[in-house]
PDB file of N, CA, C and O in Angstrom:
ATOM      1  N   UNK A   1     -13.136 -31.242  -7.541  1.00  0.00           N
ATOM      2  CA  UNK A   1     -12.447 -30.373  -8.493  1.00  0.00           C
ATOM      3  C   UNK A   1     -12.715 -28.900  -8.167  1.00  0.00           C
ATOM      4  O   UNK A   1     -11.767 -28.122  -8.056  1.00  0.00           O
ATOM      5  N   UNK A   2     -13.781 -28.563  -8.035  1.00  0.00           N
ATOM      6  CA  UNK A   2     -14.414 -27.365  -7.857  1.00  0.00           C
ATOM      7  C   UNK A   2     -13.595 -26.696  -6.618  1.00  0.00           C
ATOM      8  O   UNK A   2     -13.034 -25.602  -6.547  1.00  0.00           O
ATOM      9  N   UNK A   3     -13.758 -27.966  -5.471  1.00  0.00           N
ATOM     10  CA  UNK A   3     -12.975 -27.393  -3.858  1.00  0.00           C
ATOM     11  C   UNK A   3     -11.570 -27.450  -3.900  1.00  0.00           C
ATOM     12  O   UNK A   3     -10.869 -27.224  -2.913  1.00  0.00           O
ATOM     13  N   UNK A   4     -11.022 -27.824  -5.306  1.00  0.00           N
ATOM     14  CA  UNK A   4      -9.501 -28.012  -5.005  1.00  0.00           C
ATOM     15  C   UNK A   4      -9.195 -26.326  -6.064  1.00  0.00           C
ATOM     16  O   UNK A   4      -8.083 -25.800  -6.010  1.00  0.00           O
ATOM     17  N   UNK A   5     -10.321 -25.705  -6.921  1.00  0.00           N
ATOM     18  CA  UNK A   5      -9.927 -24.663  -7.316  1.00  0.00           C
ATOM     19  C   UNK A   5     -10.057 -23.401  -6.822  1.00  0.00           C
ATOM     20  O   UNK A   5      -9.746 -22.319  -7.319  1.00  0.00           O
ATOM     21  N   UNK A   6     -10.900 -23.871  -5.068  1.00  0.00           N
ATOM     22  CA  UNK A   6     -12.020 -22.333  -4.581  1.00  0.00           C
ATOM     23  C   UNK A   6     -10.721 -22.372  -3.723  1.00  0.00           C
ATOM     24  O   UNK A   6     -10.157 -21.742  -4.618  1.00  0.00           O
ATOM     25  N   UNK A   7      -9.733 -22.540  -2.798  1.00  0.00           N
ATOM     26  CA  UNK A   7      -8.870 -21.762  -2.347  1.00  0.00           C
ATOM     27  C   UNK A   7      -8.267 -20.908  -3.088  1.00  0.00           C
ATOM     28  O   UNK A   7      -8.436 -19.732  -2.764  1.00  0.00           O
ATOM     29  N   UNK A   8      -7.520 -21.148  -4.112  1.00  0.00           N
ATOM     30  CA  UNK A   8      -6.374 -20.588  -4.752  1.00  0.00           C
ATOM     31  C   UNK A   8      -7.138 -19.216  -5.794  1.00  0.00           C
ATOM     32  O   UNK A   8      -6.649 -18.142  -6.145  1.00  0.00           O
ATOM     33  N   UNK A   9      -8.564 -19.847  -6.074  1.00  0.00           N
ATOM     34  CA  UNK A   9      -8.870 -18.095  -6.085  1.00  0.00           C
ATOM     35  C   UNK A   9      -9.555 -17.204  -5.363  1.00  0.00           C
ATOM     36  O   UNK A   9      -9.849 -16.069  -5.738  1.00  0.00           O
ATOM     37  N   UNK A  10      -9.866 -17.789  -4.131  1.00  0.00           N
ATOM     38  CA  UNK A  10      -9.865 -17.290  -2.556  1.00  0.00           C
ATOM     39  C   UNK A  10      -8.226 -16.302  -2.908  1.00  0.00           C
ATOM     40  O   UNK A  10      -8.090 -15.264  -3.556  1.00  0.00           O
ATOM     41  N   UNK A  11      -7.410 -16.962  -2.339  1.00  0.00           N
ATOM     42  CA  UNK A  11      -6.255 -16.656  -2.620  1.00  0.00           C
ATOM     43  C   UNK A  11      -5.889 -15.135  -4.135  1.00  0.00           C
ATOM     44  O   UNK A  11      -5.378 -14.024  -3.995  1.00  0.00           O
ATOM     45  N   UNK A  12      -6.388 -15.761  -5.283  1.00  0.00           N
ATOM     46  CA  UNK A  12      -6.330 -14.958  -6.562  1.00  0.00           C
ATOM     47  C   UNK A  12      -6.684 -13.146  -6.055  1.00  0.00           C
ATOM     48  O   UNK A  12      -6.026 -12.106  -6.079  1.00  0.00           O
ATOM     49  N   UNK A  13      -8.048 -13.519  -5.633  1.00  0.00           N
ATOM     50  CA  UNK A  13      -8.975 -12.294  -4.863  1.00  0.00           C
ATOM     51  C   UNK A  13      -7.950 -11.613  -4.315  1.00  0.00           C
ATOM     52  O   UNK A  13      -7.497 -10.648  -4.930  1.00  0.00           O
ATOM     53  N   UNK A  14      -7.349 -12.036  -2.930  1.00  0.00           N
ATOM     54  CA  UNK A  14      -6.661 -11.248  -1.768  1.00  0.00           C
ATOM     55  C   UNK A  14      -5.775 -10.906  -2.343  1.00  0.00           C
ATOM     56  O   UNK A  14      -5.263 -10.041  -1.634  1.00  0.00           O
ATOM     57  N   UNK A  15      -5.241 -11.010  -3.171  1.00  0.00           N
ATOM     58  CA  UNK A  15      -3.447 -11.011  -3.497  1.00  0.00           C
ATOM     59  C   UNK A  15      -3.897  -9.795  -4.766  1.00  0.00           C
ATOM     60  O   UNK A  15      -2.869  -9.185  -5.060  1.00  0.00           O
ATOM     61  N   UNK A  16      -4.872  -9.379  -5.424  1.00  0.00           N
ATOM     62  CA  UNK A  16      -5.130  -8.507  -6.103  1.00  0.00           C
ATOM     63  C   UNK A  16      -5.814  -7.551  -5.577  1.00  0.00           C
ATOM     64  O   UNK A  16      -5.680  -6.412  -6.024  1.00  0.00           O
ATOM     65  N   UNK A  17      -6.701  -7.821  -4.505  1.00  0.00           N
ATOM     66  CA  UNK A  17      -7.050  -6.406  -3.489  1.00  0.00           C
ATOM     67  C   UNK A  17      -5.593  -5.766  -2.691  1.00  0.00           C
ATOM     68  O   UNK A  17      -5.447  -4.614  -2.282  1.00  0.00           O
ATOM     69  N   UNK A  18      -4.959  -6.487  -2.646  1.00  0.00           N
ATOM     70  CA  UNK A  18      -3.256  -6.128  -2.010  1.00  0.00           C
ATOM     71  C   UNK A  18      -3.353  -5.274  -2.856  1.00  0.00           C
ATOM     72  O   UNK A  18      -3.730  -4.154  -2.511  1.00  0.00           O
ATOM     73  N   UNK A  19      -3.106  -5.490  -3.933  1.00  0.00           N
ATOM     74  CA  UNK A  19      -2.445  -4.951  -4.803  1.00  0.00           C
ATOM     75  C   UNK A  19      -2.452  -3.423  -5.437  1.00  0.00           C
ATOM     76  O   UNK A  19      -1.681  -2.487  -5.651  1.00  0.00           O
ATOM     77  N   UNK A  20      -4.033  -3.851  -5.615  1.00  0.00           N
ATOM     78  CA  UNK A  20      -4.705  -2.474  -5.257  1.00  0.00           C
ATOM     79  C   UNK A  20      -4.874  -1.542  -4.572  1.00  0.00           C
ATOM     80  O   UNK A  20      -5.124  -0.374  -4.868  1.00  0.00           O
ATOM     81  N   UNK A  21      -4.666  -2.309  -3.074  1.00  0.00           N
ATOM     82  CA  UNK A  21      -4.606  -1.419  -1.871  1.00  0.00           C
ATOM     83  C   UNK A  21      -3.265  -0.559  -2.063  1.00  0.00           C
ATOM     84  O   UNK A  21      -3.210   0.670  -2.105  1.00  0.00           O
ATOM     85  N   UNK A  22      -2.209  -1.448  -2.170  1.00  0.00           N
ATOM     86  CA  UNK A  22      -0.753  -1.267  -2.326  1.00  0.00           C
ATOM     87  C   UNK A  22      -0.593   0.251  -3.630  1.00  0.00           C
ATOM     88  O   UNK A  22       0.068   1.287  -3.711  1.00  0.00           O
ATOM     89  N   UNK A  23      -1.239  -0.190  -4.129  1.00  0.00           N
ATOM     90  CA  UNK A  23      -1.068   1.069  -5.088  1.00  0.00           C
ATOM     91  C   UNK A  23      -1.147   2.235  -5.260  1.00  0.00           C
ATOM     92  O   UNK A  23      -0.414   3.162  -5.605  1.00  0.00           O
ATOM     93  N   UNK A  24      -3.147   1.910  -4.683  1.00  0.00           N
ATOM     94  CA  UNK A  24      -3.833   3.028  -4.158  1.00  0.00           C
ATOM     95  C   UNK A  24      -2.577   3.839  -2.613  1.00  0.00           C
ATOM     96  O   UNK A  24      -2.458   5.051  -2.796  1.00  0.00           O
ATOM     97  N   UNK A  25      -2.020   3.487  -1.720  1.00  0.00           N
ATOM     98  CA  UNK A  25      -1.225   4.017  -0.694  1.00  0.00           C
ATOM     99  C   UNK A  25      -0.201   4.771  -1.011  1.00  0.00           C
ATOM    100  O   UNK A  25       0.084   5.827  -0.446  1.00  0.00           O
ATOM    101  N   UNK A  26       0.475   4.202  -2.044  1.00  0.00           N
ATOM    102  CA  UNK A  26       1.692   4.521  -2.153  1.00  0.00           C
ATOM    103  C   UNK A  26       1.825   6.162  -2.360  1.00  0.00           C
ATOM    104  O   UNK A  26       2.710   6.819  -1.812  1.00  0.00           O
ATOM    105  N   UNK A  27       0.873   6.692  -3.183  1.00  0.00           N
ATOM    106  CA  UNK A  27       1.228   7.918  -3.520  1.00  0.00           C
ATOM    107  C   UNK A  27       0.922   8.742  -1.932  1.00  0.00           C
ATOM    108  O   UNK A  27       1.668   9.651  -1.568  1.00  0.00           O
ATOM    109  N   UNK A  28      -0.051   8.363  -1.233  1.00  0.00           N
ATOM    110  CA  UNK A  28      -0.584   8.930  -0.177  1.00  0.00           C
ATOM    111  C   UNK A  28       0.975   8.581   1.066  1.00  0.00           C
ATOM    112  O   UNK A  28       1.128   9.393   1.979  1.00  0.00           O
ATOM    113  N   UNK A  29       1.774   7.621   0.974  1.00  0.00           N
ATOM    114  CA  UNK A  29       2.563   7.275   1.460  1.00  0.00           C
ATOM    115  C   UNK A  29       3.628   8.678   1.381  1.00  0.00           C
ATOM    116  O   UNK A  29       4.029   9.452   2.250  1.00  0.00           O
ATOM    117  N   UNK A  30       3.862   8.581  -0.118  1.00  0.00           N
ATOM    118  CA  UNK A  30       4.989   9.122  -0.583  1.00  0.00           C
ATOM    119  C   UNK A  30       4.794  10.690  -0.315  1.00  0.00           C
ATOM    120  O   UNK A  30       5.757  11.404  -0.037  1.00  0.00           O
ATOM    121  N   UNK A  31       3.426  11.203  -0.420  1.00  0.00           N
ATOM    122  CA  UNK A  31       2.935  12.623   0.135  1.00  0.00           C
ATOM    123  C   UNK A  31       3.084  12.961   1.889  1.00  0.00           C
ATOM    124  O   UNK A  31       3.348  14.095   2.288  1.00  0.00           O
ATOM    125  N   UNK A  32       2.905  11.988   2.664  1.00  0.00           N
ATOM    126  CA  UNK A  32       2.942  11.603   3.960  1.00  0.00           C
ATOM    127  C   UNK A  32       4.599  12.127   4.512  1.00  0.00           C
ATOM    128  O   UNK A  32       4.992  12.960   5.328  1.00  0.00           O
ATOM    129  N   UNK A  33       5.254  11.179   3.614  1.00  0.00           N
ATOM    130  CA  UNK A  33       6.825  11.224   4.083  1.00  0.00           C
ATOM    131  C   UNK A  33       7.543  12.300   3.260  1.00  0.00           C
ATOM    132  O   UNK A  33       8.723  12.554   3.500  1.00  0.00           O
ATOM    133  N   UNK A  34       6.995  12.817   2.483  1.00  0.00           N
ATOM    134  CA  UNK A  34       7.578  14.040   2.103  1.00  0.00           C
ATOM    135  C   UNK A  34       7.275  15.209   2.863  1.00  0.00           C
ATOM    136  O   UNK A  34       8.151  16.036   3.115  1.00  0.00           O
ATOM    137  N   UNK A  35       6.048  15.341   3.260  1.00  0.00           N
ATOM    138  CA  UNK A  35       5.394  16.498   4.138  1.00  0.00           C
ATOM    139  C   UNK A  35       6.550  16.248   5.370  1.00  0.00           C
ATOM    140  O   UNK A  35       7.230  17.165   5.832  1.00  0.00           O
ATOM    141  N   UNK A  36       6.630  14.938   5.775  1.00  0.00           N
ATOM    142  CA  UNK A  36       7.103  14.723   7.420  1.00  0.00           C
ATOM    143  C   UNK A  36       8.078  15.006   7.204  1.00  0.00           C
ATOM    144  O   UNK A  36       8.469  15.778   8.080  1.00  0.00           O
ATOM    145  N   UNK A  37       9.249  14.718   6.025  1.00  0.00           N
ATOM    146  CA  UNK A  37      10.799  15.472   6.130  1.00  0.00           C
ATOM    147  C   UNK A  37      10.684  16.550   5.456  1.00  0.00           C
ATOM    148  O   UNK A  37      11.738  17.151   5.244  1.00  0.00           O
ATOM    149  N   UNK A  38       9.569  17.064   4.977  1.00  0.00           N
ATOM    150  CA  UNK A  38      10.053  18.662   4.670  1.00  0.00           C
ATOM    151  C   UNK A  38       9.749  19.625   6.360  1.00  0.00           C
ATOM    152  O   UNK A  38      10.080  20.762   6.698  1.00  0.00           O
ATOM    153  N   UNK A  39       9.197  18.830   6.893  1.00  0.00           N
ATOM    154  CA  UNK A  39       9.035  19.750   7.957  1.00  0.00           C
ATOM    155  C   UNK A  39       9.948  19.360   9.185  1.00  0.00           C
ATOM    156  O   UNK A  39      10.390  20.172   9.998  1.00  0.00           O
ATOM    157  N   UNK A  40      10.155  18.055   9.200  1.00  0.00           N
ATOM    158  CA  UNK A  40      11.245  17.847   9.947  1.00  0.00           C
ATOM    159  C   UNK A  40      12.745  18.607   9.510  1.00  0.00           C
ATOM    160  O   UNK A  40      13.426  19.050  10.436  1.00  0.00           O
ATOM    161  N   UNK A  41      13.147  18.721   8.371  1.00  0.00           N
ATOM    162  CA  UNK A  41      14.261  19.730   8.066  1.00  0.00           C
ATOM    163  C   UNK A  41      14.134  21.427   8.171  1.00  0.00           C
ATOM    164  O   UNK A  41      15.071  22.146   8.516  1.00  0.00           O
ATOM    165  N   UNK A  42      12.692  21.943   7.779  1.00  0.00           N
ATOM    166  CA  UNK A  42      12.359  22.850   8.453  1.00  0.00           C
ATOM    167  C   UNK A  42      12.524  23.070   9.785  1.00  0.00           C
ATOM    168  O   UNK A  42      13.356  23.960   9.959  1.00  0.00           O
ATOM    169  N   UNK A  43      11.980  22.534  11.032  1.00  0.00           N
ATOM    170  CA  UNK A  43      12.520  21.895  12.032  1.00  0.00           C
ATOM    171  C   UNK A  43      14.062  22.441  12.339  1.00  0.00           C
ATOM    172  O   UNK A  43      14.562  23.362  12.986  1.00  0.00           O
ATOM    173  N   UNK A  44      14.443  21.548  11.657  1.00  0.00           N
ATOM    174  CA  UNK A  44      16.130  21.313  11.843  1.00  0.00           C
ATOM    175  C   UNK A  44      17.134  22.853  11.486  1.00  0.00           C
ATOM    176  O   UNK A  44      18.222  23.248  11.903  1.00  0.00           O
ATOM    177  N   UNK A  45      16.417  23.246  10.799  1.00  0.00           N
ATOM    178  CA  UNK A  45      17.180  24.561   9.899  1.00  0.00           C
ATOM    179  C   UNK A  45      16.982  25.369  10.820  1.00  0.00           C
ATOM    180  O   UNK A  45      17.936  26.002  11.272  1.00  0.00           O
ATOM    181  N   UNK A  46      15.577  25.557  11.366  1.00  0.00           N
ATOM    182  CA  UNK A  46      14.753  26.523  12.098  1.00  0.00           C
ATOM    183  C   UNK A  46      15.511  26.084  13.723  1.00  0.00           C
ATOM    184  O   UNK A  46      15.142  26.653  14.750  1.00  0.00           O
TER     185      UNK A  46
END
């Protein structure tokens, strides 16, 4: 019983550190790709 419940929150774990990870990025993402097309259109103008 015990070994038929330790994958799936093996599983529970990873899929909520995602998640977290996922979250934690996004803003750093969204700062990333804004910097890169504000300067790539700078760039472009220039």
């Amino acid at each position: 019983m015990l070994w038929l419940g330790l994958p799936s929150s093996i599983k529970n774990i990873k899929n909520s550190q995602n998640y977290v990870l996922v979250i934690l990025s996004l803003p750093c993402v969204a700062l990333c790709s804004c910097r890169y097309y504000h300067d790539l259109a700078r760039c472009l103008i220039i």
